[in-house]
KOLDRENLUM-279226 format. One record per atom (N, C-alpha, C): residue number from 1; residue in three letters; x, y, z. Coordinates in nm, 3 decimals, m for minus. Layout:
N
nr: NUM&rest: ALA&xx: X&yy: Y&zz: Z .
...
***
This chain:
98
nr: 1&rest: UNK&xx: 0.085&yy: m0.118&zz: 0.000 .
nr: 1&rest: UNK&xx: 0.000&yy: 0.000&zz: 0.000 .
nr: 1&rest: UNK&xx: 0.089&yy: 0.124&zz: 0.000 .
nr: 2&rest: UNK&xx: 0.094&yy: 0.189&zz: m0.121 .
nr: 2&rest: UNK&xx: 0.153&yy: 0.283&zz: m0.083 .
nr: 2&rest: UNK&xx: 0.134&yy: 0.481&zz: 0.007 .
nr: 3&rest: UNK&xx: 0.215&yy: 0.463&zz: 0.054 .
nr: 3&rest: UNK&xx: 0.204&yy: 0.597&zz: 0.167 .
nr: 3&rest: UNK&xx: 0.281&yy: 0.752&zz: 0.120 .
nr: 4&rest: UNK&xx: 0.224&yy: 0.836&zz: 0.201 .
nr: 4&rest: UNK&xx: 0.261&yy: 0.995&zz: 0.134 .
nr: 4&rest: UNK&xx: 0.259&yy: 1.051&zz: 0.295 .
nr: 5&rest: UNK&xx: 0.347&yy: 1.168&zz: 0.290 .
nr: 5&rest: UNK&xx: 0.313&yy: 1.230&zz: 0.425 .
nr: 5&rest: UNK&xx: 0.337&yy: 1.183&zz: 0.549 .
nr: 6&rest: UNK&xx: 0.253&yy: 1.234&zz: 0.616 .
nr: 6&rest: UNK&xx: 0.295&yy: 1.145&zz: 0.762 .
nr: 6&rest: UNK&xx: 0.210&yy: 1.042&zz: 0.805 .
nr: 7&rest: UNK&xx: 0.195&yy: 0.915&zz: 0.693 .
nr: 7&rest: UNK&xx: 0.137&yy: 0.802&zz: 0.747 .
nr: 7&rest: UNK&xx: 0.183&yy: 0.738&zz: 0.765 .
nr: 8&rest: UNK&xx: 0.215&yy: 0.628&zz: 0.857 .
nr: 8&rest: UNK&xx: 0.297&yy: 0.515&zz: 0.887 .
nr: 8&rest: UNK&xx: 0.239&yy: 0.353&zz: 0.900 .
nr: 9&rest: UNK&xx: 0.373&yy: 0.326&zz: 0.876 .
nr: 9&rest: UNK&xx: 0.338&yy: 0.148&zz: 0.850 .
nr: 9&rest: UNK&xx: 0.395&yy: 0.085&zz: 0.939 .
nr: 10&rest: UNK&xx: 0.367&yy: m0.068&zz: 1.025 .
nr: 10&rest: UNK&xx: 0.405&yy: m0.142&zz: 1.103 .
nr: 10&rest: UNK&xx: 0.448&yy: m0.261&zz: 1.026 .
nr: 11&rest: UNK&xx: 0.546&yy: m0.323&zz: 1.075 .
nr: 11&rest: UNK&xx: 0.600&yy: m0.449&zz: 1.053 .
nr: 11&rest: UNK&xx: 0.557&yy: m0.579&zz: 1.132 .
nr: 12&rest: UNK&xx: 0.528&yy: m0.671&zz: 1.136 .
nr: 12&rest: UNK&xx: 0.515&yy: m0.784&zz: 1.205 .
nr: 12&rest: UNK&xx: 0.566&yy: m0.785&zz: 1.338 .
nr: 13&rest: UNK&xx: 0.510&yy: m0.835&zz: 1.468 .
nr: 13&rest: UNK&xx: 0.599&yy: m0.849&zz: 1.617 .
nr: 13&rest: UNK&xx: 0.649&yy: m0.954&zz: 1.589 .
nr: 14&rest: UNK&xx: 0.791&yy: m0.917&zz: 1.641 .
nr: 14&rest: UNK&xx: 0.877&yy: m1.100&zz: 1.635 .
nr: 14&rest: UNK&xx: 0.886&yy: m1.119&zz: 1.834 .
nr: 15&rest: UNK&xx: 0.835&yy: m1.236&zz: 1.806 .
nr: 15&rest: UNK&xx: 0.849&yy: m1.277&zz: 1.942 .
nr: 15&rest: UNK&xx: 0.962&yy: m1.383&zz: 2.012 .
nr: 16&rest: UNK&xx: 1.008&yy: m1.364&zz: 2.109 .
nr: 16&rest: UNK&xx: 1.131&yy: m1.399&zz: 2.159 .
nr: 16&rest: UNK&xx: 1.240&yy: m1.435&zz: 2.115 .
nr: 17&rest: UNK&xx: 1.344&yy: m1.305&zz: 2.090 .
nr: 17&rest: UNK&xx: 1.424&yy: m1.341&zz: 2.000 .
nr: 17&rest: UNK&xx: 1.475&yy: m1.151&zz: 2.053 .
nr: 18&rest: UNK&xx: 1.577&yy: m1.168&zz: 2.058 .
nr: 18&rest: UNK&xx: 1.665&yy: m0.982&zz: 2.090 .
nr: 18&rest: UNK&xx: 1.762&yy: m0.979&zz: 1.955 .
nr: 19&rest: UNK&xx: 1.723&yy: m1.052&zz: 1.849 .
nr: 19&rest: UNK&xx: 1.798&yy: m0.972&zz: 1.733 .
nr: 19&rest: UNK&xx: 1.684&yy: m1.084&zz: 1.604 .
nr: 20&rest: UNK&xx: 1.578&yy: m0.976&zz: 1.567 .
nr: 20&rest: UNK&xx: 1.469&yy: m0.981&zz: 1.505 .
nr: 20&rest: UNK&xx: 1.497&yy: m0.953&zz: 1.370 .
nr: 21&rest: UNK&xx: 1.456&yy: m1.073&zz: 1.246 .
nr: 21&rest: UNK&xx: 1.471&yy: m1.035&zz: 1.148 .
nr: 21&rest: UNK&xx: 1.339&yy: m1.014&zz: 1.075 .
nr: 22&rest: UNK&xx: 1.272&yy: m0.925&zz: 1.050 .
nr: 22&rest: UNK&xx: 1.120&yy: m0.897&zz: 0.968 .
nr: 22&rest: UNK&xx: 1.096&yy: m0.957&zz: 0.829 .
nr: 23&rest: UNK&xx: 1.163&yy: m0.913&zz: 0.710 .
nr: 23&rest: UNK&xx: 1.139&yy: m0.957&zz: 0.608 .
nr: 23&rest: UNK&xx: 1.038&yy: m0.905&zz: 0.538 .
nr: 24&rest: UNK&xx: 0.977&yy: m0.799&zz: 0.595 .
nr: 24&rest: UNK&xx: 0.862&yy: m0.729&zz: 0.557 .
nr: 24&rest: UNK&xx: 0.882&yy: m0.634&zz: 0.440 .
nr: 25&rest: UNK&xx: 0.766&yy: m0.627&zz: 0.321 .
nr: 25&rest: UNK&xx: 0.785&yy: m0.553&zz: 0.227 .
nr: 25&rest: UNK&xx: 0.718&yy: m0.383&zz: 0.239 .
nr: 26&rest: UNK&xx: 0.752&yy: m0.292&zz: 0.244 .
nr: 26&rest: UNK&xx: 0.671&yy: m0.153&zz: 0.279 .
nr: 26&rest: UNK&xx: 0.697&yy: m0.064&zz: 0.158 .
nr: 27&rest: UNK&xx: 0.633&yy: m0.036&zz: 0.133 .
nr: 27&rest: UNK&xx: 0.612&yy: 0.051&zz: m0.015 .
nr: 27&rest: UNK&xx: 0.575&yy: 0.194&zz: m0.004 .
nr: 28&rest: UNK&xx: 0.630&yy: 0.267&zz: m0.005 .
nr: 28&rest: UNK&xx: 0.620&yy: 0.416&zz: 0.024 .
nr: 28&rest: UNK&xx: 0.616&yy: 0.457&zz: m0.135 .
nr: 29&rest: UNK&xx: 0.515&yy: 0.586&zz: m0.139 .
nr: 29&rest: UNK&xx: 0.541&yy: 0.672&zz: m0.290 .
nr: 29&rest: UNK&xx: 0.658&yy: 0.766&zz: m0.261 .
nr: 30&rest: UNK&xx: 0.695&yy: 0.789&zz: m0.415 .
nr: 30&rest: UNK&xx: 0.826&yy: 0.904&zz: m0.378 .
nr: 30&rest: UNK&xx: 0.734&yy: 1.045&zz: m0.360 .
nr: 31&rest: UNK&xx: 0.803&yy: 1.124&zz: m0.278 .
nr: 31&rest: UNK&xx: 0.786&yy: 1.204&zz: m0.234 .
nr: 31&rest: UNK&xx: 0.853&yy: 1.399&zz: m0.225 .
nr: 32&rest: UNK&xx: 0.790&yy: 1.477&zz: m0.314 .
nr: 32&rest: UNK&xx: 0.876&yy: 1.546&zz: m0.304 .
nr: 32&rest: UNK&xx: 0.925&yy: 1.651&zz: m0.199 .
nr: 33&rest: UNK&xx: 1.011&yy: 1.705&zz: m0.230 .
nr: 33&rest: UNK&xx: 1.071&yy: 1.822&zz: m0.116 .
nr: 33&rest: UNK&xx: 1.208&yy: 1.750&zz: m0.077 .
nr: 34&rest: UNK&xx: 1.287&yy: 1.835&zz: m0.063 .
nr: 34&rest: UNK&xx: 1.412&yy: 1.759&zz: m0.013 .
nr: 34&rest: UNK&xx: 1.424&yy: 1.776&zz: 0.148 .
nr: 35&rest: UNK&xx: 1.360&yy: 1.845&zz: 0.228 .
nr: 35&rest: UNK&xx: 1.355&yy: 1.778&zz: 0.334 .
nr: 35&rest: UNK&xx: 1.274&yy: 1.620&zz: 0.383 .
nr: 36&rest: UNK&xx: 1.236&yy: 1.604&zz: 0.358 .
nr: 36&rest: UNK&xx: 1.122&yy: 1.486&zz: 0.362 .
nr: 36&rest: UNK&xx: 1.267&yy: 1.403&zz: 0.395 .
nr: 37&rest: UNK&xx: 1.213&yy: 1.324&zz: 0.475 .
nr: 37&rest: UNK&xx: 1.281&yy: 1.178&zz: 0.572 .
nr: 37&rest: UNK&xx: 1.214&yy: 1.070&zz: 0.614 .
nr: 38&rest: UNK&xx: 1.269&yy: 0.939&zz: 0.620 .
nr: 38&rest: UNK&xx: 1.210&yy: 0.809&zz: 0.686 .
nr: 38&rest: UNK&xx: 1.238&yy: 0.791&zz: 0.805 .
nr: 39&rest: UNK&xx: 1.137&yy: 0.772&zz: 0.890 .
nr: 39&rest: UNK&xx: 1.170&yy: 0.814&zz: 1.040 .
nr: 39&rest: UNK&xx: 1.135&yy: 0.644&zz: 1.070 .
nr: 40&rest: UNK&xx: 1.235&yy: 0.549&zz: 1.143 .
nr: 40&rest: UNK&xx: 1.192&yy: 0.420&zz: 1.173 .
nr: 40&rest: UNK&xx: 1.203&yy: 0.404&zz: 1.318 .
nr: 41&rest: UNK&xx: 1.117&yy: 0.392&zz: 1.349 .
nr: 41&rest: UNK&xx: 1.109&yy: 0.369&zz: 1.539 .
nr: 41&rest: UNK&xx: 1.104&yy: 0.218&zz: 1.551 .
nr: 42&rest: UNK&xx: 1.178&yy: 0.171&zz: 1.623 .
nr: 42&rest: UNK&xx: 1.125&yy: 0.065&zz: 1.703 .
nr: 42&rest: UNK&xx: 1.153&yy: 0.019&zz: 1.836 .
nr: 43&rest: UNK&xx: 1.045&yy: m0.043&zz: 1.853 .
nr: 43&rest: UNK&xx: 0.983&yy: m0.058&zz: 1.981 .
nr: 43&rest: UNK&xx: 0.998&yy: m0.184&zz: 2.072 .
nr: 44&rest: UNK&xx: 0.938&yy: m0.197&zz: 2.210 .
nr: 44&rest: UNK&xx: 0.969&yy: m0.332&zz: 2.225 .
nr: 44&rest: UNK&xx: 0.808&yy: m0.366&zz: 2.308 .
nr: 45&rest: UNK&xx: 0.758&yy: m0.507&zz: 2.171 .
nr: 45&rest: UNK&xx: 0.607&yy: m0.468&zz: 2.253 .
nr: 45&rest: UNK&xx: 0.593&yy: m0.571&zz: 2.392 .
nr: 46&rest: UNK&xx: 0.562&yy: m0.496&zz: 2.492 .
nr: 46&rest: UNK&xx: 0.543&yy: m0.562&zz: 2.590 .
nr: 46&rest: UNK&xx: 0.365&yy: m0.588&zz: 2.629 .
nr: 47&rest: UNK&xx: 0.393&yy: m0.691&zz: 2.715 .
nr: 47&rest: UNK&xx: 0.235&yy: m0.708&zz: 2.730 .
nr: 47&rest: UNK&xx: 0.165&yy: m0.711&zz: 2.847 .
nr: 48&rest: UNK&xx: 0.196&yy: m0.684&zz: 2.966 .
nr: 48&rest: UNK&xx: 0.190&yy: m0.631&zz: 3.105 .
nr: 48&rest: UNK&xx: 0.178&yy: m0.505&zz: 3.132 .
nr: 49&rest: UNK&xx: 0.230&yy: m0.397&zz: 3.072 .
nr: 49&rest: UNK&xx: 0.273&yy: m0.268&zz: 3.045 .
nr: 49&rest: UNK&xx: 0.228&yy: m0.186&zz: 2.860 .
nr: 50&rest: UNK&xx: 0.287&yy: m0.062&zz: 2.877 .
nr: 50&rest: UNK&xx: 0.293&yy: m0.022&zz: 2.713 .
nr: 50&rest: UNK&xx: 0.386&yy: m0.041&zz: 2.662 .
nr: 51&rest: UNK&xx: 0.369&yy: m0.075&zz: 2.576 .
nr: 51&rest: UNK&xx: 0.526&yy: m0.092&zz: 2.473 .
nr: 51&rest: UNK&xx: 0.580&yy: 0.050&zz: 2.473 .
nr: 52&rest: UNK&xx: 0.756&yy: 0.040&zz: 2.432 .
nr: 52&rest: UNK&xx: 0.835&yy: 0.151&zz: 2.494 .
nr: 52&rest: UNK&xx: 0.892&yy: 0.135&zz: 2.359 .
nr: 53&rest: UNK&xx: 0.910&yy: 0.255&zz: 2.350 .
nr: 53&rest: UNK&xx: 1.038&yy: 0.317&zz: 2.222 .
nr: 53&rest: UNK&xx: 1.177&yy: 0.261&zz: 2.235 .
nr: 54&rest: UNK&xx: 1.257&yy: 0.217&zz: 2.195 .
nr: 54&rest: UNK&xx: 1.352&yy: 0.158&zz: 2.183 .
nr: 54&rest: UNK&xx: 1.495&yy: 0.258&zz: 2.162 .
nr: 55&rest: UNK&xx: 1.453&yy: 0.296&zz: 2.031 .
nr: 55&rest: UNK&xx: 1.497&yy: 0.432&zz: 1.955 .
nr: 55&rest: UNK&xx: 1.428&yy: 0.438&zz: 1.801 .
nr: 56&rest: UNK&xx: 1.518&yy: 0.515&zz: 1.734 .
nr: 56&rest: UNK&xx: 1.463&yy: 0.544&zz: 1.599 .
nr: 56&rest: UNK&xx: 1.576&yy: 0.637&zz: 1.570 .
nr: 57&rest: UNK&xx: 1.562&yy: 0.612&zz: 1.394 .
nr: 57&rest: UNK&xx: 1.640&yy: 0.640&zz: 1.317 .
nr: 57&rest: UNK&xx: 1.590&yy: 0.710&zz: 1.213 .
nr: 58&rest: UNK&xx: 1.701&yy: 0.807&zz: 1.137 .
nr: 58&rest: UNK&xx: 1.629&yy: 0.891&zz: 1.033 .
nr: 58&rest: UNK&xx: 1.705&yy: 0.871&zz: 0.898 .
nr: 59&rest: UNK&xx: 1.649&yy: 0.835&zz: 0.828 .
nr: 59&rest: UNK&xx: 1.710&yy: 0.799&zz: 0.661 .
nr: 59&rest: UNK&xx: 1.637&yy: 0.903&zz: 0.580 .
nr: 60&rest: UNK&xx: 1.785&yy: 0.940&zz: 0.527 .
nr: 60&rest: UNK&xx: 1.772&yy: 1.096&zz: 0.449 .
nr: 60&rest: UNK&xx: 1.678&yy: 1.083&zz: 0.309 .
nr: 61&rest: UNK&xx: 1.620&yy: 1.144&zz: 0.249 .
nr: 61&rest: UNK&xx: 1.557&yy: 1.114&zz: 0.100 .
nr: 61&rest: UNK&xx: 1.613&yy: 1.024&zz: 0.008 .
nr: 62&rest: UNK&xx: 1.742&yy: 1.076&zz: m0.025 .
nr: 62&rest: UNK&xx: 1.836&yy: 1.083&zz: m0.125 .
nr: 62&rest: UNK&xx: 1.834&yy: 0.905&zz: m0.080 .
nr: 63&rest: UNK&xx: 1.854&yy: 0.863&zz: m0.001 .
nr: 63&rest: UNK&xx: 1.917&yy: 0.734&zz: 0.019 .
nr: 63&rest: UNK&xx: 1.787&yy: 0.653&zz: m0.023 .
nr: 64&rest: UNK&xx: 1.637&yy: 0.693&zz: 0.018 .
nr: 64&rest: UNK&xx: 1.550&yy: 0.609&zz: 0.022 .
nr: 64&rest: UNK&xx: 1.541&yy: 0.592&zz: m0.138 .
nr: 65&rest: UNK&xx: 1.518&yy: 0.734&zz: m0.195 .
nr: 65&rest: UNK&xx: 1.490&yy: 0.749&zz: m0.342 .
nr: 65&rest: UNK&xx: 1.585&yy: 0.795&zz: m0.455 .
nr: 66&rest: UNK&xx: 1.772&yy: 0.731&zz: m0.391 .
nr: 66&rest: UNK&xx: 1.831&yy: 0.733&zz: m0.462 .
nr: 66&rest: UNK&xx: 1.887&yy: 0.685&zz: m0.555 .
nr: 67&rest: UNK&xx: 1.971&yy: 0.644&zz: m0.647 .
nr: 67&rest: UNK&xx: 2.027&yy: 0.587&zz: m0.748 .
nr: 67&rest: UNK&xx: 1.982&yy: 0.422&zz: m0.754 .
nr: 68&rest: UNK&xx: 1.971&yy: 0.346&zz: m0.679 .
nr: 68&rest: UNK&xx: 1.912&yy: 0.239&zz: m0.678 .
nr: 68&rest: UNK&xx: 1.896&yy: 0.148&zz: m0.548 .
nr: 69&rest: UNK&xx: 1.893&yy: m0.038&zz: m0.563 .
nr: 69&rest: UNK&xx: 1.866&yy: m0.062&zz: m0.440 .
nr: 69&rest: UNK&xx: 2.008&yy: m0.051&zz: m0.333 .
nr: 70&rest: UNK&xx: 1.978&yy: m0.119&zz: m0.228 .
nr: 70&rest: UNK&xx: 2.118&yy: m0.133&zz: m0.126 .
nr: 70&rest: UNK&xx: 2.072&yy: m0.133&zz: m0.015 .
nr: 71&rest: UNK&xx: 2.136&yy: m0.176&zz: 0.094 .
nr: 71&rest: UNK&xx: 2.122&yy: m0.206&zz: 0.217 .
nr: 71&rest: UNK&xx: 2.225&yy: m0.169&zz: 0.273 .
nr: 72&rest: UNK&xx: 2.182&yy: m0.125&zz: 0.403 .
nr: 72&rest: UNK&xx: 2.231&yy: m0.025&zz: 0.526 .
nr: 72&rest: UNK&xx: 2.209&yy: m0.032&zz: 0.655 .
nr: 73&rest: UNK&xx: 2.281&yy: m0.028&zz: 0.741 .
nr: 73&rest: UNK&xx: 2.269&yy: m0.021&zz: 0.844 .
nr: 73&rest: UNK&xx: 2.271&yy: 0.104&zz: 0.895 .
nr: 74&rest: UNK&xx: 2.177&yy: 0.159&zz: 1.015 .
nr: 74&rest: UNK&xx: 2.157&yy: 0.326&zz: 1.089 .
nr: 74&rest: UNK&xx: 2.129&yy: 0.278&zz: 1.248 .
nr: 75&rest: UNK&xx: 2.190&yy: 0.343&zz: 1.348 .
nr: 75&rest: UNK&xx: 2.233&yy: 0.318&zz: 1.428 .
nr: 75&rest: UNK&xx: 2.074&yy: 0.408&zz: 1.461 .
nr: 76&rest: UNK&xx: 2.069&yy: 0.336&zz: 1.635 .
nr: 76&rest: UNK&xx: 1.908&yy: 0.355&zz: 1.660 .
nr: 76&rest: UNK&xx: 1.920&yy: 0.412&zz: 1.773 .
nr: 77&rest: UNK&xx: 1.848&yy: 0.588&zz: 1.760 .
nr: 77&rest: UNK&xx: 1.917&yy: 0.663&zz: 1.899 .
nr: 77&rest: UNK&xx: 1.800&yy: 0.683&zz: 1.973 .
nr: 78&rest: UNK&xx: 1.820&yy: 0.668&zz: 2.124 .
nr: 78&rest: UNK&xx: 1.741&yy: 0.674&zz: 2.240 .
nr: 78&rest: UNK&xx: 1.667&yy: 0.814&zz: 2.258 .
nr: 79&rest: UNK&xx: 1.548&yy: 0.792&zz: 2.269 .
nr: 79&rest: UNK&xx: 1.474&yy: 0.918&zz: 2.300 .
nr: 79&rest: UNK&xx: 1.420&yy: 0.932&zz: 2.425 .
nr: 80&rest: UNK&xx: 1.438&yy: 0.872&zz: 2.483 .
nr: 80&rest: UNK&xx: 1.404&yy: 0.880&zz: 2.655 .
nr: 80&rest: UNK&xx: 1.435&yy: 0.793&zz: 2.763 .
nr: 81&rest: UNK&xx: 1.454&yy: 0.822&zz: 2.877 .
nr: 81&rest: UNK&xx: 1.508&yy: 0.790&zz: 2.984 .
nr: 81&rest: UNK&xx: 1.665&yy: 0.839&zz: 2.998 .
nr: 82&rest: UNK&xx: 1.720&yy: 0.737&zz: 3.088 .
nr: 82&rest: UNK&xx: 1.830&yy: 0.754&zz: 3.133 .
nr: 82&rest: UNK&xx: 1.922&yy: 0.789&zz: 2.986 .
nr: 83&rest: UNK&xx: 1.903&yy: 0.699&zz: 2.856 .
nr: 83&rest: UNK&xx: 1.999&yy: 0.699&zz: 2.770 .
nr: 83&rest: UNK&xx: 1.934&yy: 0.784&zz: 2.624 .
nr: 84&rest: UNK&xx: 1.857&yy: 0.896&zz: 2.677 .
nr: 84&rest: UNK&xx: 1.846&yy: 0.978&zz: 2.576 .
nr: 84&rest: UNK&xx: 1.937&yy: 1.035&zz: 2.489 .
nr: 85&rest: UNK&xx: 1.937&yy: 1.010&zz: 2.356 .
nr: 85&rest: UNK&xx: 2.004&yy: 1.077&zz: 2.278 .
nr: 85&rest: UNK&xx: 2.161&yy: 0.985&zz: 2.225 .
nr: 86&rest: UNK&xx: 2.130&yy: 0.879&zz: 2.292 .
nr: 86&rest: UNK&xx: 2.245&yy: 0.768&zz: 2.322 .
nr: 86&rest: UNK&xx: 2.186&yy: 0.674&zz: 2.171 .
nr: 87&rest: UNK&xx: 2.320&yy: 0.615&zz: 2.108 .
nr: 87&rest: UNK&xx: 2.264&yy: 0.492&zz: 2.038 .
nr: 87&rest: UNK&xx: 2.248&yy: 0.404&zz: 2.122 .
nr: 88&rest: UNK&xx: 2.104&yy: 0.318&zz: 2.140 .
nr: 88&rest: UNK&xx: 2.106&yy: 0.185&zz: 2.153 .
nr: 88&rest: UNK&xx: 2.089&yy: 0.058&zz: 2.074 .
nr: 89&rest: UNK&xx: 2.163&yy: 0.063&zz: 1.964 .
nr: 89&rest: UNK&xx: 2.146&yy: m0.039&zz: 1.859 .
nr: 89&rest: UNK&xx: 2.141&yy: m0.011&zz: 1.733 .
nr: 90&rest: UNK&xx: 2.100&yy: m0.085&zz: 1.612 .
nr: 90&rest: UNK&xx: 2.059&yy: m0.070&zz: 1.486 .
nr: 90&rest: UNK&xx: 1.983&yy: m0.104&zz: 1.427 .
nr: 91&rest: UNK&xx: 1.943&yy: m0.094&zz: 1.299 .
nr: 91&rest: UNK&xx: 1.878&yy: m0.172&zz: 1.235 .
nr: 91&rest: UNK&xx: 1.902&yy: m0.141&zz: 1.066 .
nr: 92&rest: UNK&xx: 1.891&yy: m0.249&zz: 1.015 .
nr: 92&rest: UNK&xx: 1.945&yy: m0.272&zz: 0.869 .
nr: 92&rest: UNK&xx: 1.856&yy: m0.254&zz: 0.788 .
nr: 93&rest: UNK&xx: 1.866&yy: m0.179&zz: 0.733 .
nr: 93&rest: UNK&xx: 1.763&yy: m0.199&zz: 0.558 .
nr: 93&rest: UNK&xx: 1.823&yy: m0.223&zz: 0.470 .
nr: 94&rest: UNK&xx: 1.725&yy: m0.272&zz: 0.374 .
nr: 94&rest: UNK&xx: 1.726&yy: m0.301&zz: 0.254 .
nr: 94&rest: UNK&xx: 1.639&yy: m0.208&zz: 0.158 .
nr: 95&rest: UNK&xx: 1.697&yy: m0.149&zz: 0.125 .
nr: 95&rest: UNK&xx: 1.578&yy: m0.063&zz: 0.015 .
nr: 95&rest: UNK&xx: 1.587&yy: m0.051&zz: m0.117 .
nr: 96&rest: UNK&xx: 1.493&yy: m0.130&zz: m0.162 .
nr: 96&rest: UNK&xx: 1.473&yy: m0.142&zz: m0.338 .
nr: 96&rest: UNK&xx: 1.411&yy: m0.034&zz: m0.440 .
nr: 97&rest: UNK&xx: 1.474&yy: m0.043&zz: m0.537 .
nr: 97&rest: UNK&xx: 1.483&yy: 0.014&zz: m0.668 .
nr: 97&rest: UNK&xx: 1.282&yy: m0.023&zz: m0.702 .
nr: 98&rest: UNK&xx: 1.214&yy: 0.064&zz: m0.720 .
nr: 98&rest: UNK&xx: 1.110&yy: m0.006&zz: m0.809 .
nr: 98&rest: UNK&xx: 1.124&yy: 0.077&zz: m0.949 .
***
């Protein structure tokens, strides 16, 4: 389905497992303006409590809707608590050419 603006898409919960591989396909339209960015949060869903932000990462235009596919890794920075503003981790994409 593809998306414009500020709508967002979820990926599958992977359950028990601290290094989660998705495999999920997400289809965004291109988008213009050169500020425009992919903002990827993730989370950790708990089920006693609310699920908590993890961190999130920002992938520039150019990379999403640039020259072709490739995969990347972006380091995933903390937005609250003790380790705000801190990386806690990563996460890899893959982003294809259509």
């Amino acid at each position: 389905m593809p998306l414009a603006g500020d709508d967002k898409m979820k990926s599958k919960v992977q359950k028990k497992t601290n290094d989660p591989e998705f495999g999920d396909v997400l289809t965004f339209q291109s988008v213009s303006g050169k500020d425009c960015s992919l903002l990827v949060s993730v989370f950790h869903k708990n089920f006693l409590a609310a699920d908590f932000q993890v961190g999130q990462a920002t992938v520039a235009r150019h990379e999403v809707y640039g020259a072709g596919a490739g995969e990347a890794t972006y380091g995933l920075t903390s937005t609250g608590g003790l380790t705000t503003g801190k990386q806690v981790g990563s996460v890899t994409l893959r982003i294809l050419a259509t």
